[in-house]
Each structure stands twice: as C-alpha cells, then as structure tokens.
C-alpha positions as CSV (number, residue, x, y, z in Angstrom):
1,X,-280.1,44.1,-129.2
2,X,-281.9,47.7,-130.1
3,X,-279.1,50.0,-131.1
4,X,-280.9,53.4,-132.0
5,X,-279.9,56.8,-132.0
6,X,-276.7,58.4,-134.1
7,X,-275.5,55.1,-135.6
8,X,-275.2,54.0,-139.6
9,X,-277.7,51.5,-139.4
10,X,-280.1,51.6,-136.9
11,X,-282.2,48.5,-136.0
12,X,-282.6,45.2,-134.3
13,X,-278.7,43.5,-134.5
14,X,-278.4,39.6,-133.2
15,X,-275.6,39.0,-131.4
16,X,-274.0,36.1,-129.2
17,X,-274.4,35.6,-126.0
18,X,-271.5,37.5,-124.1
19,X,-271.1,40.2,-126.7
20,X,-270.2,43.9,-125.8
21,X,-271.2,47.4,-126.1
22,X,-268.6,47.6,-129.0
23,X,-269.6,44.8,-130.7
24,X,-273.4,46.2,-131.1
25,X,-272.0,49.4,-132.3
26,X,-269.9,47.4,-135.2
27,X,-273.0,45.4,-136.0
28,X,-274.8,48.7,-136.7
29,X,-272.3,50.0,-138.5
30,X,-270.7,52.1,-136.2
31,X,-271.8,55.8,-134.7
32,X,-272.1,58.5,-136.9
33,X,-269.4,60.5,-137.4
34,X,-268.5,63.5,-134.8
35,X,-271.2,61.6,-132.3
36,X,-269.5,62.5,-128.4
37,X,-268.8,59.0,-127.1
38,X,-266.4,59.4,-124.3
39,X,-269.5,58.3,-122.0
40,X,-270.4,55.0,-123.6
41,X,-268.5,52.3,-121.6
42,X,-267.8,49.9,-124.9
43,X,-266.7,46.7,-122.8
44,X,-269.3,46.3,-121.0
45,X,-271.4,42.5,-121.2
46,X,-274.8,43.5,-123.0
47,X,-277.5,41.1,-121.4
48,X,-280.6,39.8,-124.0
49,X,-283.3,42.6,-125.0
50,X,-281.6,45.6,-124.0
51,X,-281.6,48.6,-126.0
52,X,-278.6,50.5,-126.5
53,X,-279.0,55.0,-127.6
54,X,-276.0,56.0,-129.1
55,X,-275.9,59.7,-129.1
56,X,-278.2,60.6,-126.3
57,X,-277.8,62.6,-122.8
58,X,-277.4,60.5,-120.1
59,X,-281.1,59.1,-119.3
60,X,-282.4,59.7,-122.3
61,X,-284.3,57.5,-124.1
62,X,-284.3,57.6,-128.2
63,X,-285.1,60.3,-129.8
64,X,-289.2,60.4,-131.7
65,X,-289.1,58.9,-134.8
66,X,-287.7,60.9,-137.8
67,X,-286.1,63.4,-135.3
68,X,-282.3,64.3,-134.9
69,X,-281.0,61.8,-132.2
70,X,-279.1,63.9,-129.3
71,X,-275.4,64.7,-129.8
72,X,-273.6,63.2,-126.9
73,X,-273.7,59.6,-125.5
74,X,-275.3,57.9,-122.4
75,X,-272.8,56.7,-120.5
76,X,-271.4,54.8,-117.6
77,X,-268.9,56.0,-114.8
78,X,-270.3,55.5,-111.6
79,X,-272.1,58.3,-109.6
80,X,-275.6,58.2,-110.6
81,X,-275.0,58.4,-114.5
82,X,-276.8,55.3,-116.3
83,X,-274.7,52.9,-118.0
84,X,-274.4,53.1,-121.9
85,X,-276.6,51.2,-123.5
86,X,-279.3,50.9,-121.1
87,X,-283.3,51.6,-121.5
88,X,-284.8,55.1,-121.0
89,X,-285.3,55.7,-117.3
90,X,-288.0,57.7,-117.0
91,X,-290.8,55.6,-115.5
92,X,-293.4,57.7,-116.6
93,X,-294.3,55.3,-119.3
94,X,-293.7,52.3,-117.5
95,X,-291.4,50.3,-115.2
96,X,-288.1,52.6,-114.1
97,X,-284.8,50.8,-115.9
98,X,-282.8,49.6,-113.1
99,X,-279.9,50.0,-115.4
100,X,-280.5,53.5,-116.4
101,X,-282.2,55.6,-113.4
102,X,-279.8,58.3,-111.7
103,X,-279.6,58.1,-107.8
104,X,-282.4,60.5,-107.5
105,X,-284.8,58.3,-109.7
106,X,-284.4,55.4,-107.8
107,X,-285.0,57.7,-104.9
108,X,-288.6,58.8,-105.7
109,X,-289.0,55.3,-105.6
110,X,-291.3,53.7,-102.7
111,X,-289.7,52.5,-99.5
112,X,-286.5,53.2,-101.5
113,X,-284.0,56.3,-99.9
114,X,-280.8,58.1,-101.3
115,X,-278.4,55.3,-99.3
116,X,-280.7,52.3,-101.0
117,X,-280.5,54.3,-104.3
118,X,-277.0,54.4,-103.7
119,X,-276.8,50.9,-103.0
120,X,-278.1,49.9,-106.3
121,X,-276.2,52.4,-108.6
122,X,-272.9,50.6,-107.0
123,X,-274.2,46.9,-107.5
124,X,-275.2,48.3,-111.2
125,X,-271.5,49.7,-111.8
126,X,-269.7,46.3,-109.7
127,X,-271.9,44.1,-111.8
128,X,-272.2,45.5,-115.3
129,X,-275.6,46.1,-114.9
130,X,-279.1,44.7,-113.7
131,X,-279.8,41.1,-115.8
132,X,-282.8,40.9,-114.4
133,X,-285.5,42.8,-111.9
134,X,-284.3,39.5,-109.3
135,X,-280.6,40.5,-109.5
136,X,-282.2,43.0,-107.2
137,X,-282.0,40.8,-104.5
138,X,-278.5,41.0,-104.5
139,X,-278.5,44.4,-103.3
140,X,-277.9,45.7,-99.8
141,X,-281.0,47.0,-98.3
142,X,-283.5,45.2,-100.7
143,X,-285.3,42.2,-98.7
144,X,-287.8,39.9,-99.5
145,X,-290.6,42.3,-98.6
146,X,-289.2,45.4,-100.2
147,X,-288.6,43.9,-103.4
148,X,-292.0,42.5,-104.0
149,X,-292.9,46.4,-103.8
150,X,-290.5,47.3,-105.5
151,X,-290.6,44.5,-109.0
152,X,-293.6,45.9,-110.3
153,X,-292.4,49.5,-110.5
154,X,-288.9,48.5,-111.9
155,X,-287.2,46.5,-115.1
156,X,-283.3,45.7,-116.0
C-alpha cells in the first residue's frame, strides 16, 4: 500500500492480505492532526497496489512533491464520489481508476453513458471497489465487446 498525503509517515506500508483502510492509516502512523476525515470509509478491504491520499478532495490525486497535501479526505458514500483510498482519476496521465472516477468521468468514457457510468459507481460501492480492470465484467451493461474497448482506457 501507498499511503501519501496528510499522514505521520508517508510511504510504502506492507500489509496482509485482507487489511483495511484503518489499518494502512495505523501503519503510517496515523493522519495528521485536524486532517477532515469524515469521507474516508476506514473499513473498507484494501486490494494489492492501491494507493491511498489522505487529506485530498475527492478525486484528487497526491499532492506534487514537497507541497501541502489538501485538507479534507477522499471519500466513499455512494453517488459518484470515489472511494477513500483509491488512485487519482484523472485519465489524463493514463488509464481512468475505476475506483476513483465520479459518474461524469466514467461518462466521457467511449461507448460508456451516464446509466453505464452509473452502473459501475454502484458495483464499485456493493463491492468495495474494482480488484481488477476484469471485475468489470461483472457490471451491467459491460459485454464482451465493450470491455475490450473499454480495458485499455481504465485500471482498478
């Protein structure tokens, strides 16, 4: 796990397989004090390789290196907000995080609508997140063709 952002000790933390939200944050040392983390959803499973912002606006990824990290925390609620923990969604720099784009992200997406976006934001929030760019199989709406469109432009 990544856990950057407003947290005592930044860095790459091993965990176990099956380990939380909460328990990256403890292996970092916790957040910082006075960091907004009523967004963060702290129980949810963390799947290998995923990088967690603590501190951040919704969608955000971390912040440049030795620059302030952002004051309040990415979270998870369903809607279209991202779920804590997850990779920057912007797609600008690469594949769009399945487990961080909004509703309307997912939307500019090829072949992909604001009911298919919808679609996947649900499976994301019933499911604790994407483990992988196949779990986007599972999703109503996504088919065989659509998703070999769709892999390259996406990640977990």
């Amino acid at each position: 796990m990544d856990v950057s952002g407003k947290v005592r000790h930044p860095g790459i933390q091993r965990l176990p397989a099956g380990s939380r939200v909460v328990d990256a944050l403890d292996a970092a040392g916790g957040a910082s004090p006075g960091v907004d983390m009523t967004g963060l959803n702290r129980a949810r499973v963390l799947a290998d390789g995923e990088q967690i912002v603590v501190g951040a606006p919704p969608g955000a990824g971390p912040p440049p290196p030795n620059t302030p990290a952002r004051t309040n925390g990415a979270g998870q609620g369903g809607g279209s907000r991202p779920p804590a923990g997850a990779a920057p969604a912007t797609g600008a720099n690469g594949p769009l995080s399945l487990n961080a784009a909004t509703v309307e992200q997912l939307d500019a997406l090829p072949g992909v609508g604001p009911v298919l976006a919808q679609h996947i934001v649900d499976y994301r929030t019933e499911h604790g997140g994407f483990r992988s760019v196949t779990d986007l199989r599972q999703v109503n709406g996504i088919g065989a063709r659509r998703f070999t469109d769709l892999r390259p432009l996406v990640q977990p």
